[in-house]
N, C-alpha and C positions, 0 to 999 in steps of 0.2 A: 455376557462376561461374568457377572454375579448371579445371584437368586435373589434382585429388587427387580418388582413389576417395573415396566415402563409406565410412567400416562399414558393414555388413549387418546388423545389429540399429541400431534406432537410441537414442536417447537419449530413454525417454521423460517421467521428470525435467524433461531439460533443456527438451524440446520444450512440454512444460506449464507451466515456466516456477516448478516448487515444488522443494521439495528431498527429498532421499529420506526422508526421516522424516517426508513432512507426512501429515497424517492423511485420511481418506477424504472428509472434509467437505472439506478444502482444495484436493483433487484435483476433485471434481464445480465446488465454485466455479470454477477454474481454467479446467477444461475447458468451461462456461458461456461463459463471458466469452472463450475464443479463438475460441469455435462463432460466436457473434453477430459476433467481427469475420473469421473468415475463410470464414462457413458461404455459396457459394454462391447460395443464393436472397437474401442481405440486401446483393450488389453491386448498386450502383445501375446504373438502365437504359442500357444502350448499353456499358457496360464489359465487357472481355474476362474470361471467367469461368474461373480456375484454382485445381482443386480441387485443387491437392496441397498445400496448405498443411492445408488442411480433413484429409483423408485422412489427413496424420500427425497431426496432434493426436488425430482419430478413436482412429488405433490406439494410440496410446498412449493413450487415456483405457480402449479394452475391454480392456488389456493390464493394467492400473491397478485399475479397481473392483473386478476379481475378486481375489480374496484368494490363491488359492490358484494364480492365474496371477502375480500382484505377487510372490508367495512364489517360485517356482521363478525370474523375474525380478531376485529380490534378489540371487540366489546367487549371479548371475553379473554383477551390476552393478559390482561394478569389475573386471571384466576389461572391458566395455564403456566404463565411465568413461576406463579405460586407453587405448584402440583410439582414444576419441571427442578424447583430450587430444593422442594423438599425429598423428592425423587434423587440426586446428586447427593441431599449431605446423608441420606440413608447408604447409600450406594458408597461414599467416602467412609463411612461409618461399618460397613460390611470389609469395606478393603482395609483399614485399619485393622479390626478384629483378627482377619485372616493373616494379617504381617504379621500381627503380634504371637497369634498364636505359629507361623511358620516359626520368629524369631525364638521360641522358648522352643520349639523341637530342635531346631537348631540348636538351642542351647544344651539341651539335656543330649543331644549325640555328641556335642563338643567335649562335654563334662567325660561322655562314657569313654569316647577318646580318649582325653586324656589321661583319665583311670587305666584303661589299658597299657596307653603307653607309658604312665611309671612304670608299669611292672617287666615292662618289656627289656632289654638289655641298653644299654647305655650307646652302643654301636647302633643299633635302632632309633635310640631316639634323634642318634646327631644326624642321622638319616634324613630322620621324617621332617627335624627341622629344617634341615638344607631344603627337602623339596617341597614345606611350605613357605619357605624364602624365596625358591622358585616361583610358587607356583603367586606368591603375592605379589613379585616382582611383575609376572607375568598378566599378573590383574592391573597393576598400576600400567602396566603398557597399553594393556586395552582401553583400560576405562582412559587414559590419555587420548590415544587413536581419536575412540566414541565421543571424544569431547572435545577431539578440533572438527571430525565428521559435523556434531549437531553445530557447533560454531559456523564451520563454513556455510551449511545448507540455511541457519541463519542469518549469515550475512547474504546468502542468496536469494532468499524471499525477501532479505530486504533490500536489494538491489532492485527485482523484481519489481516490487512494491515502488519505490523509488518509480521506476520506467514507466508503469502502468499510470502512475500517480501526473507524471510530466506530460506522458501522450493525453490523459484526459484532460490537461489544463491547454496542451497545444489546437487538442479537437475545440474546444471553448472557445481559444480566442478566436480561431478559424470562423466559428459560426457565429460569435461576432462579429467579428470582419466583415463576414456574408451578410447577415444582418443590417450592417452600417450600412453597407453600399447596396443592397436592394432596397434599402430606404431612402438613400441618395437619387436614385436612379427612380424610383419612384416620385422625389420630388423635384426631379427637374422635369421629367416626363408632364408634370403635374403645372408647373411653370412651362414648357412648352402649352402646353393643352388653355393655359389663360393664355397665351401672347397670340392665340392661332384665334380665341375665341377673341379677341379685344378686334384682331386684326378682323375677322368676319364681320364684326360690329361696326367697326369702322368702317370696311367697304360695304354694309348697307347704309351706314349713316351718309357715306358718300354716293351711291347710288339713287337712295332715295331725296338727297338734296340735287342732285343731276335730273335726275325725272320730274321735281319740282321747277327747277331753272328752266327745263326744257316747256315742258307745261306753261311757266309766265312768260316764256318768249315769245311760244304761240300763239298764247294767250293777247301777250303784249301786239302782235304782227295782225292779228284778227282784227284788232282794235284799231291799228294802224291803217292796217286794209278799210277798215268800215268807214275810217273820218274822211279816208281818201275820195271815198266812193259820194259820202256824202258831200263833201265836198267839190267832186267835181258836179253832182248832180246841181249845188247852189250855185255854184260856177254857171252852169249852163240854166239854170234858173234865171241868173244877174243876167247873162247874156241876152236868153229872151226877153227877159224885162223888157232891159235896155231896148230891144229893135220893138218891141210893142211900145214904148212910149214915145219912140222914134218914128214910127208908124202914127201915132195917133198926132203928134206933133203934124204930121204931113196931110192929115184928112186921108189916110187909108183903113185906119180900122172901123168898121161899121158894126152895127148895131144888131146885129145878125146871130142867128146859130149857129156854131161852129159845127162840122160835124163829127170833132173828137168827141162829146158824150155817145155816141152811136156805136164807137167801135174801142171807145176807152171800158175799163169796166169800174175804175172807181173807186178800188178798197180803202177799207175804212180805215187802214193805217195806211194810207198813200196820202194824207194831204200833210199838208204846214201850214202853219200858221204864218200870212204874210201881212206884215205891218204898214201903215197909210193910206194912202187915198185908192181904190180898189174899185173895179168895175164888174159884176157879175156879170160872166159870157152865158149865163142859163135868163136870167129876167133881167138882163138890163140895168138894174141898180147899181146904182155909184154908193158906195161907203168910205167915210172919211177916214174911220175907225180900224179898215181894214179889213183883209177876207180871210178866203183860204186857197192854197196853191197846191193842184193837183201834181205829183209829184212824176205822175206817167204820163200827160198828155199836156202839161202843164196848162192847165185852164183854172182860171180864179172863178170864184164862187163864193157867192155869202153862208152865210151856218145853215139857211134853210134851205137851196137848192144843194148845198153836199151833202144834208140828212138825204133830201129825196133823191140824190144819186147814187148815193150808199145802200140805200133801205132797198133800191130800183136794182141794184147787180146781185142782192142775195135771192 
């Protein structure tokens, strides 16, 4: 448009139309919405197609989304900010110069006008004056038109503005929203997952007290079992006693060898210890003190013939 160089980097901020702090989402929006108005294929048919508009927003958007291309860009953005301020007031300073000097050519054809038309006839001048009455009438219509036109298209991007501004405040709460409630839903999920895990705790804490109970009843029923058995076995112990002393009371039991050692065999935890007056069926010995009671063939014995009964079945 003038004869001021550009900068050689450009402005790509400026070219986007955000500010340097704007964040990555504002930059793609940005660069969205300059794409569709300057992108090439969406100029309507038969218009002259110039992509340079396109091209710079381009680079300044690939310059932009990468992070670490933005980052070494920042370094140096105000030296370019610099370059791009002093670029503009040259640029304003060239477009001045040119007004002014249009306005002073203007001036001197006005002057030469006018020079003319004093000399011109009087019939002439009321002419020229009518039809620059016209023709200024005809400029205040315009420039009226041109300045409800830029009014309206003002108040249109700022409707626009407006709408765009509301939809990204509704997108926001949205993804709060969303936000809220997959966090919700994560902490019940999260509260079910302890209640399922307390509940599996529980049923091994109650399985593993079930298999315990079960275990000491066994346990307990073994026991039972064992006193029984023992017990019947003293039972029939007391029994034979009983008819052995019931027998000796009658002059039937003699002095003889029984021939249970023969086909008994004697183990070493087969006796008991039996209390009082005792008679050895192996030698004959009366003990006051008491013997011992074979618990399989039941025959009484002092300590020294159930060592050598014991010692005799290994």
């Amino acid at each position: 448009m003038y004869d001021v160089p550009e900068p050689e980097i450009s402005d790509y901020y400026a070219d986007l139309g955000v500010s340097q702090y704007a964040s990555a989402r504002e930059i793609k929006f940005a660069w969205f919405k300059l794409a569709k108005l300057y992108h090439p294929d969406k100029k309507a048919p038969g218009r002259a197609v110039d992509a340079k508009e396109f091209r710079k927003i381009r680079e300044a958007y690939d310059c932009l989304k990468d992070e670490a291309a933005r980052a070494r860009y920042d370094a140096i953005y105000h030296h370019i900010q610099a370059q791009w301020a002093q670029y503009r007031e040259r640029q304003d300073r060239f477009r001045r110069s040119q007004q002014h000097a249009q306005a002073e050519d203007e001036a001197r054809r006005r002057r030469a006008a006018e020079q003319r038309a004093a000399k011109e006839e009087a019939a002439r001048r009321r002419a020229r004056e009518e039809r620059e009455r016209e023709a200024e009438e005809r400029s205040r219509e315009a420039a009226r038109k041109v300045r409800e036109r830029q009014e309206q298209a003002a108040r249109e991007r700022l409707r626009k503005d407006e709408e765009a501004a509301k939809r990204r405040k509704e997108e926001l709460e949205e993804l709060e929203r969303a936000i809220k409630e997959a966090r919700k839903r994560a902490e019940e999920i999260q509260r079910v997952r302890l209640i399922l895990e307390r509940q599996m705790e529980a049923d091994k804490r109650s399985a593993e007290a079930v298999r315990k109970a079960r275990a000491e009843q066994e346990q307990a029923a073994r026991e039972r079992l064992k006193t029984a058995e023992i017990e019947e076995k003293h039972e029939a112990l007391r029994r034979n006693w009983a008819s052995l002393r019931e027998a000796a009371d009658h002059g039937r039991v003699g002095r003889q060898q029984p021939s249970g050692p023969h086909v008994c065999a004697h183990s070493r935890s087969g006796w008991v210890r039996k209390r009082g007056q005792t008679s050895c069926v192996f030698c004959g010995m009366n003990r006051k003190k008491g013997g011992f009671l074979c618990l399989d063939c039941l025959s009484v014995a002092c300590h020294n013939c159930k060592t050598k009964q014991c010692t005799g079945s290994h």
